[in-house]
ROLO-99394 format. One record per residue (C-alpha): x, y, z; residue in one letter. Coordinates in pm, 1 decimal, padded with zeros to 6 digits, always signed. Example, Ala and Ser with C-alpha at 12.3 -4.5 7.8 and 13.67 -1.06 7.14 Angstrom:
2
- xx / yy / zz / code
- +01230.0 / -00450.0 / +00780.0 / A
- +01367.0 / -00106.0 / +00714.0 / S
***
This chain:
116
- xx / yy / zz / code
- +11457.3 / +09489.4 / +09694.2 / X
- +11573.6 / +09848.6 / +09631.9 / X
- +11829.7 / +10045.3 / +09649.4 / X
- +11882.7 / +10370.9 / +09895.6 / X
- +12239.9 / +10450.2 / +09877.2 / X
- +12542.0 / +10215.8 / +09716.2 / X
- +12960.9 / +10252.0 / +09770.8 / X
- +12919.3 / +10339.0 / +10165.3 / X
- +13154.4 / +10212.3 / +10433.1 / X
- +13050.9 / +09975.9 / +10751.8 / X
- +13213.9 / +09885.3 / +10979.7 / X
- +13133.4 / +09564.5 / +11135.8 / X
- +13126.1 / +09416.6 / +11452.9 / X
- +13401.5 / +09225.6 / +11359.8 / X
- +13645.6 / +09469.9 / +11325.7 / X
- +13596.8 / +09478.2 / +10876.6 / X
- +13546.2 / +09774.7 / +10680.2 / X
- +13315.8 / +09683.7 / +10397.0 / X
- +13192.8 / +09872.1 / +10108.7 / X
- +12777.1 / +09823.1 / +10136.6 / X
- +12450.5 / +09877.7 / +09948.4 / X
- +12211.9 / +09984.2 / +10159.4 / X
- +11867.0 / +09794.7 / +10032.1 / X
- +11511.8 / +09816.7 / +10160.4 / X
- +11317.9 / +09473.9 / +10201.1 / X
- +10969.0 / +09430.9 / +10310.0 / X
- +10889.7 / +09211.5 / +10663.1 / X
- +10589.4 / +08965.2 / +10547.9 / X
- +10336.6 / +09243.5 / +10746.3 / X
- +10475.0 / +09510.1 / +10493.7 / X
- +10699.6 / +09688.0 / +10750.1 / X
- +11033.3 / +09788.5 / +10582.0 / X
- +11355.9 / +09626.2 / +10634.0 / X
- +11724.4 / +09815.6 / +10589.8 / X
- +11948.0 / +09575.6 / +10484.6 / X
- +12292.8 / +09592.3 / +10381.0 / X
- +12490.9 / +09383.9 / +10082.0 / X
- +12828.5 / +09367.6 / +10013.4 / X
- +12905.1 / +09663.3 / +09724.2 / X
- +13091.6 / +09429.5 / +09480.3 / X
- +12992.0 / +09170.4 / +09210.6 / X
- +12917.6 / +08907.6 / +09489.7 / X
- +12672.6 / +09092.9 / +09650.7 / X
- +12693.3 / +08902.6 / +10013.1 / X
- +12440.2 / +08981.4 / +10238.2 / X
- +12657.8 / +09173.0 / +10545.0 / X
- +12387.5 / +09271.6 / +10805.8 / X
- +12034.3 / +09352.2 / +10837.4 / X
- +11999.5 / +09716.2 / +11050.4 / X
- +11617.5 / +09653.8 / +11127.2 / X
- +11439.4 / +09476.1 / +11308.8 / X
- +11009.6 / +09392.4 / +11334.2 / X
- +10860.3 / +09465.8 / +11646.7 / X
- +10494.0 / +09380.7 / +11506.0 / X
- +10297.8 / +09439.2 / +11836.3 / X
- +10409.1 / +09877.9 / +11829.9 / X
- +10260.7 / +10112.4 / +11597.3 / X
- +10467.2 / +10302.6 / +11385.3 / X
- +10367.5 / +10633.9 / +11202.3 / X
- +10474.9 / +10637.3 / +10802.2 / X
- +10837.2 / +10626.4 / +10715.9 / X
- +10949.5 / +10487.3 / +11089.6 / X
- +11141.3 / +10190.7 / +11146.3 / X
- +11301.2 / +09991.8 / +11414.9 / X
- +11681.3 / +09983.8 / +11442.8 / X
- +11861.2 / +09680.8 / +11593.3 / X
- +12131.1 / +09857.8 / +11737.1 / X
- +12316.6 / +09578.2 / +12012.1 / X
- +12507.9 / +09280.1 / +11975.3 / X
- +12676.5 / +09238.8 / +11670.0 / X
- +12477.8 / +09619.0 / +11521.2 / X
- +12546.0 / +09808.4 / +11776.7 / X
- +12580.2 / +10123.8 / +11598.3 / X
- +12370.1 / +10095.1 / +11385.7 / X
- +12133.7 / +10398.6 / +11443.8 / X
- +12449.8 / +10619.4 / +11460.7 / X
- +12563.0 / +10475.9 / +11117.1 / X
- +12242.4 / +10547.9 / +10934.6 / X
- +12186.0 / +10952.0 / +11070.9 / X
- +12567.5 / +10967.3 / +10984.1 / X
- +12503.8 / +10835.5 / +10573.8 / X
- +12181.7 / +11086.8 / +10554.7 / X
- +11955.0 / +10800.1 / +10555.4 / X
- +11782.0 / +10835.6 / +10876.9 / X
- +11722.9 / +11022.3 / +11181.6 / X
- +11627.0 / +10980.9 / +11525.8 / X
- +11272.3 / +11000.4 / +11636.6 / X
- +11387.6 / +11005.4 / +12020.9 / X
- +11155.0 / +10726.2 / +12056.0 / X
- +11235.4 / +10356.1 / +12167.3 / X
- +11063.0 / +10076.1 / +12253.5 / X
- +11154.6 / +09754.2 / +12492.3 / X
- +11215.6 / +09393.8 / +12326.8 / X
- +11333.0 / +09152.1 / +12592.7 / X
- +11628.7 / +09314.8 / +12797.6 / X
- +11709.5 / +09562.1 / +12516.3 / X
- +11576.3 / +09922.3 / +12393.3 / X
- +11493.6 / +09946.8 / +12028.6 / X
- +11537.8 / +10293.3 / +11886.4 / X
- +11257.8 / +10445.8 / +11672.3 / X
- +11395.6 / +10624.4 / +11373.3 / X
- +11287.8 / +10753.8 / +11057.8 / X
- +11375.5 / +10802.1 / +10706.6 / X
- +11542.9 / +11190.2 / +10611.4 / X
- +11307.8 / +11319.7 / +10350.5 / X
- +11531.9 / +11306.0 / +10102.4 / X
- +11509.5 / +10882.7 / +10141.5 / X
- +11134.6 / +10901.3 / +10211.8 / X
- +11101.9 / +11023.2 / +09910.2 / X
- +11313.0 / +10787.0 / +09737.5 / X
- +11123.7 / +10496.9 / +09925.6 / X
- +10784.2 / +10644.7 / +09808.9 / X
- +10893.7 / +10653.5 / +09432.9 / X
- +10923.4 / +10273.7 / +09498.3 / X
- +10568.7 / +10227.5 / +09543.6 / X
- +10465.3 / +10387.4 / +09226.1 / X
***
């Protein structure tokens, strides 16, 4: 688990405005997961912003965004808080389109200094 950004507002699907951590995980075939936790001493998982689409390629520093249901908005959220942008890319996942988006290179570069 590591940290991107920390002391950010969300607003969830269910009308709350929490103060989040944004975290990366990994997905067991090393893809990255964006997760958020709650910014306080609990630290309450409060959504996870990704999800793994195993079967598509992605190029380095691309993830998928679950943005529907109870995320929708998520992709908006994250180019909004510098952490990502859109790659203008999506790909299909039942009856829903997954964006494609990637880290800013200010994050990518965070992210890297993770693997070192």
């Amino acid at each position: 688990m590591n940290e991107l950004k920390s002391g950010l507002i969300y607003d969830t699907a269910y009308g709350n405005a929490i103060r989040v951590r944004v975290i990366t995980m990994v997905y067991p075939n090393d893809r990255t997961a964006i997760c958020l936790i709650s910014d306080d001493h609990v630290r309450e998982p409060v959504a996870t912003l990704t999800c793994n689409l195993p079967q598509y390629p992605l190029a380095p520093g691309e993830f998928f965004v679950k943005d529907y249901s109870e995320n929708e908005g998520a992709a908006d959220w994250l180019v909004r808080q510098g952490i990502a942008e859109a790659t203008g890319e999506s790909r299909s996942s039942g009856f829903v389109s997954i964006p494609v988006m990637r880290f800013t290179p200010a994050i990518q570069s965070l992210v890297d200094s993770f693997k070192h």
